[in-house]
C-alpha positions as CSV (number, residue, x, y, z in Angstrom):
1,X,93.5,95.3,68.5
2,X,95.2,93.4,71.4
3,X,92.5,92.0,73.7
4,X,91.2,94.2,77.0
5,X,93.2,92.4,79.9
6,X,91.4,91.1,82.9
7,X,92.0,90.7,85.9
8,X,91.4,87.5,85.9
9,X,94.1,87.1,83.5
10,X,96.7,88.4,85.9
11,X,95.7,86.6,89.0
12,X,96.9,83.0,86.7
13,X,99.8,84.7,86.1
14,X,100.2,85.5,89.4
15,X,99.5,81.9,90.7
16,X,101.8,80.5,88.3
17,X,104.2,83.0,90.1
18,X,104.8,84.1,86.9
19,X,104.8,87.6,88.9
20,X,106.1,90.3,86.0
21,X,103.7,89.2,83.7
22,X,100.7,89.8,85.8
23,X,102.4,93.1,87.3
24,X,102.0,94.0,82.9
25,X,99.0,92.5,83.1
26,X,97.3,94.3,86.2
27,X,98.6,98.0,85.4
28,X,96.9,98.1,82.2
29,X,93.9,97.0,84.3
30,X,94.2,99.7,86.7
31,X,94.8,102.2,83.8
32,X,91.0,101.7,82.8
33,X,89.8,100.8,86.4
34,X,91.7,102.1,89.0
35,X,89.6,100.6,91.7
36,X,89.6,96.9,90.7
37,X,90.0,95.5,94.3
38,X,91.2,92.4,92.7
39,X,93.5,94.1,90.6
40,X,94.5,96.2,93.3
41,X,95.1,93.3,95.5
42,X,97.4,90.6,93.1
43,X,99.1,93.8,91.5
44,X,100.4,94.3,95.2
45,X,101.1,90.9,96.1
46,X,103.1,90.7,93.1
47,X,105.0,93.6,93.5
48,X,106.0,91.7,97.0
49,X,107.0,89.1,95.1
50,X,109.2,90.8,93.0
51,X,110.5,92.7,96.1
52,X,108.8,96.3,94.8
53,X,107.9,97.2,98.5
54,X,106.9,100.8,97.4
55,X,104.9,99.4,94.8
56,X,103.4,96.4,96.9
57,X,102.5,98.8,99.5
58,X,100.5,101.5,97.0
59,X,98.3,98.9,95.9
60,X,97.9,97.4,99.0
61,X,96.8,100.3,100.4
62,X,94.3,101.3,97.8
63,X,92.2,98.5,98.5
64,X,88.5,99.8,100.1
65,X,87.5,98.6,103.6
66,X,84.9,96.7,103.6
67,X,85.4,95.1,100.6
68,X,86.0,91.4,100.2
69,X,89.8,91.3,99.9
70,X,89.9,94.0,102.7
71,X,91.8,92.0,105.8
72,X,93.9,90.5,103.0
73,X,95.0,93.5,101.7
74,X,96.0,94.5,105.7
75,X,97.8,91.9,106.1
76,X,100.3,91.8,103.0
77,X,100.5,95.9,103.6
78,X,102.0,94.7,106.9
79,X,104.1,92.2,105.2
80,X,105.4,94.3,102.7
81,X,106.1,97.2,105.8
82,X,108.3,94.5,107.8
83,X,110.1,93.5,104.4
84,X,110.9,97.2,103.9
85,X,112.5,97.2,107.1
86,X,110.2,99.6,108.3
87,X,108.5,97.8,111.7
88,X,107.4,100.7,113.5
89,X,105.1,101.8,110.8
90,X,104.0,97.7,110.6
91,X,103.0,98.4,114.5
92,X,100.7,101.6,113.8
């Protein structure tokens, strides 16, 4: 049996900008918990990285106020918006 994959595991993947890796990495985490802020959170900045706005911008959205990665999140959503081209939804 492979081993489970943690999140932990694609957040080094991520910071070695190794970003499709820890995309791999960080579905297969959501799969078994979708809520995983921290999941939720590198899944999207990696997304950005690899210039999946749409994807960025699911998982960046998906991350709970009030949790610790909250303002974070709000700010790469708004990132990942303006990338998209689409600035008048980055204003809202």
């Amino acid at each position: 049996a492979k081993k489970k994959e943690e999140p932990k595991d694609g957040i080094a993947s991520y910071r070695n900008k190794n970003y499709s890796e820890a995309v791999r990495i960080l579905e297969e985490v959501l799969k078994v918990n979708p809520d995983s802020v921290n999941a939720l959170y590198y899944n999207g900045l990696s997304h950005f990285e690899l210039k999946n706005y749409d994807k960025a911008i699911q998982n960046l959205a998906k991350v709970k106020t009030g949790s610790a990665l909250y303002e974070d999140a709000q700010q790469a959503l708004a990132k990942a918006y303006i990338a998209k081209g689409d600035k008048m939804k980055a204003k809202e």
